[in-house]
N, C-alpha and C positions, 0 to 999 in steps of 0.2 A: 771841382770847385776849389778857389784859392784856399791859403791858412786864416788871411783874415775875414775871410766871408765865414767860414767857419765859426769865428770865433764871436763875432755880432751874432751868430744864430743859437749858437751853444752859451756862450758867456762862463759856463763854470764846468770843470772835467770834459772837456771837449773832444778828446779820444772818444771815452766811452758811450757821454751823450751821442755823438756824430753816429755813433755806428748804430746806435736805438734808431736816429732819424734816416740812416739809410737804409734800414729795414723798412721805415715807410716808404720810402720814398722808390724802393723795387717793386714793391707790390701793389702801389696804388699813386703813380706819376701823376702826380698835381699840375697839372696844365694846362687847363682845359680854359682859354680866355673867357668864356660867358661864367666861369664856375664860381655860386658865390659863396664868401668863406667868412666863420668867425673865429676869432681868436679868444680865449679864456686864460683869466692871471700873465696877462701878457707881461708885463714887468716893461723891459728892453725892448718888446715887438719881434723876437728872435725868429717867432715862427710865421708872423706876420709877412718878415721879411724873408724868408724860406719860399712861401705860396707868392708872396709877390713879384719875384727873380722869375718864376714859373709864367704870367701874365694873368694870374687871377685876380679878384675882385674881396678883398679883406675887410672886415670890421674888427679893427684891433682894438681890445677892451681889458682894464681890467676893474678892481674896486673903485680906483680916481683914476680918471684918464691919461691913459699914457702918452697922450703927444708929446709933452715938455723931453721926456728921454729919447721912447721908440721914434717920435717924429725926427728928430736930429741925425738918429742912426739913418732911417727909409732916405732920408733926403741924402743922403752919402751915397747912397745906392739910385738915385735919380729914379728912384719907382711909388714914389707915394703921390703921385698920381692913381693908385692903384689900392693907397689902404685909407679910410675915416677912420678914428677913432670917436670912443665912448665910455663914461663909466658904466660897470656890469658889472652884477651880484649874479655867479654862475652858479648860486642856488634859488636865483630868483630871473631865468630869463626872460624877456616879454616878448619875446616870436615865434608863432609856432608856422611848422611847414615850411620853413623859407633858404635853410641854408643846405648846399650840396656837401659843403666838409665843415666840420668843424674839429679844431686842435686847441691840446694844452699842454704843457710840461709840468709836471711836477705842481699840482693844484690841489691834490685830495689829501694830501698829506696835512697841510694848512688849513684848508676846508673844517675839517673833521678833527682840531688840535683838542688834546686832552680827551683825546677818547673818546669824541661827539658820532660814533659810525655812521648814527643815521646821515649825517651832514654828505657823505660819501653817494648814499642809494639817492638821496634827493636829487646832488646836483647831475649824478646820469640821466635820472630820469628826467630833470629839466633840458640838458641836452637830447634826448631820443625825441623831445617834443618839439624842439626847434629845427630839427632835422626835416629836410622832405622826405618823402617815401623812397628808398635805395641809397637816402646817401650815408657818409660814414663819418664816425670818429674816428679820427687820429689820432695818436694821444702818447706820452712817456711819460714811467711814473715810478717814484721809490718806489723801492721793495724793501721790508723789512731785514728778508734776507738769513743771516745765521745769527747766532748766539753772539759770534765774535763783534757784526753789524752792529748787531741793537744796544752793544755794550757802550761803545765806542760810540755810539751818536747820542748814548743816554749822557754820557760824561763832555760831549767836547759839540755835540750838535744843535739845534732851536731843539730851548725848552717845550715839550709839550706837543712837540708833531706828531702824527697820527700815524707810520710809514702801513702802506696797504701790504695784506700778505697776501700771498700768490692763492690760497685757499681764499680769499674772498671772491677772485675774478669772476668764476662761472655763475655764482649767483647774483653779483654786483648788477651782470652785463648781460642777463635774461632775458630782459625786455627785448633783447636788438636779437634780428635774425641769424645774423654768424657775427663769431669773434672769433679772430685768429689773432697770433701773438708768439713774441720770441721774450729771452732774456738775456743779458748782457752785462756787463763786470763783476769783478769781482774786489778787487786792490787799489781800483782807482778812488774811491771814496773816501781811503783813508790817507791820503795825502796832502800835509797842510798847508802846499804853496800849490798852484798852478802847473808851475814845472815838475814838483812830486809826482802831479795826480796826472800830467802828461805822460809821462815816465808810466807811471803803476798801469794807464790804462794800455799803453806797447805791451807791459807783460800781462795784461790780459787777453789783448788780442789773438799773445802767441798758445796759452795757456788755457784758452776759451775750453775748449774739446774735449778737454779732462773734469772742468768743472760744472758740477752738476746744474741742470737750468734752473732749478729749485733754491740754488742757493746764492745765486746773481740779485744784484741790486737793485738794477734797471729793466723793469717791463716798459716793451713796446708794442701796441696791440693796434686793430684796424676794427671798430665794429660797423657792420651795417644796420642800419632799419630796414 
């Protein structure tokens, strides 16, 4: 895939998001033309436009409707034909049984700001319910991460985000019948232009193998129902 398909998908630390979404993207190839998909805290329609390059069938949603933005990008890419959009409280969905995948990026951190945890268990378990039976979440998500992280995003990041720690996942994701799941960066987060955080996430790619998965910022995980 080009740099700039990328960069409409990722929109922010692209290195290291990119390589979160290429772990989904090995182990569960979204392609399936009849497959229908929703998107949660869409913002840009990043992943929207991910499943739609694929030939699937999207509901790009987020709090207010994302057409005015996401729509502009999809129509660049001559595939929105293939995405509606809608506003969605993804702690309040209204379908149950209906979608084969559903994805987000970076949603529960927001969700759940100033500490709100339950806001976290809810909005999974409104996803598990709008899931068919087999199908899966998709998903990348902060990580809390280390000491050095949480310092650092306390001082210079959104007042009040929630970041998820890697000790919540197994209980968060109970409900669903398997999760599986990587972790990824480490340096890219801390970099305050684009170009920094391009940079930092090369030296994480190279750097990966030494550092521990526990202490990476970025989970990328697949649950099924």
């Amino acid at each position: 895939m080009d740099k700039e398909t990328i960069r409409d998908i990722i929109d922010w630390d692209i290195t290291n998001w990119w390589r979160a979404i290429d772990y989904l993207d090995k182990n569960v190839p979204a392609n399936e033309k009849s497959t229908q998909c929703l998107e949660l805290g869409a913002a840009r329609g990043g992943l929207s436009l991910w499943l739609a390059l694929r030939g699937n069938s999207v509901l790009c949603t987020d709090l207010k409707n994302p057409e005015p933005i996401a729509g502009e990008i999809h129509c660049k890419y001559e595939c929105g034909i293939n995405i509606r959009y809608a506003a969605l409280d993804a702690t309040d969905i209204p379908f149950k049984n209906q979608f084969d995948i559903i994805v987000f990026k970076s949603i529960l951190g927001g969700i759940s700001q100033n500490n709100r945890n339950e806001y976290k268990a809810k909005t999974l378990n409104e996803i598990y319910g709008a899931l068919k039976p087999g199908g899966m979440l998709l998903f990348t998500e902060n990580l809390a991460a280390t000491n050095l992280h949480r310092f650092l995003r306390r001082k210079y990041g959104t007042p009040g985000w929630n970041y998820l720690d890697i000790n919540e996942v197994e209980e968060l994701f109970s409900a669903f019948k398997t999760i599986k799941y990587t972790t990824t960066g480490f340096f890219g987060c801390f970099g305050r232009t684009e170009k920094q955080r391009i940079l930092l996430g090369h030296l994480d790619g190279l750097l990966e193998f030494i550092i521990p998965k526990r202490k990476r910022y970025i989970l990328s995980g697949i649950a099924t129902k």
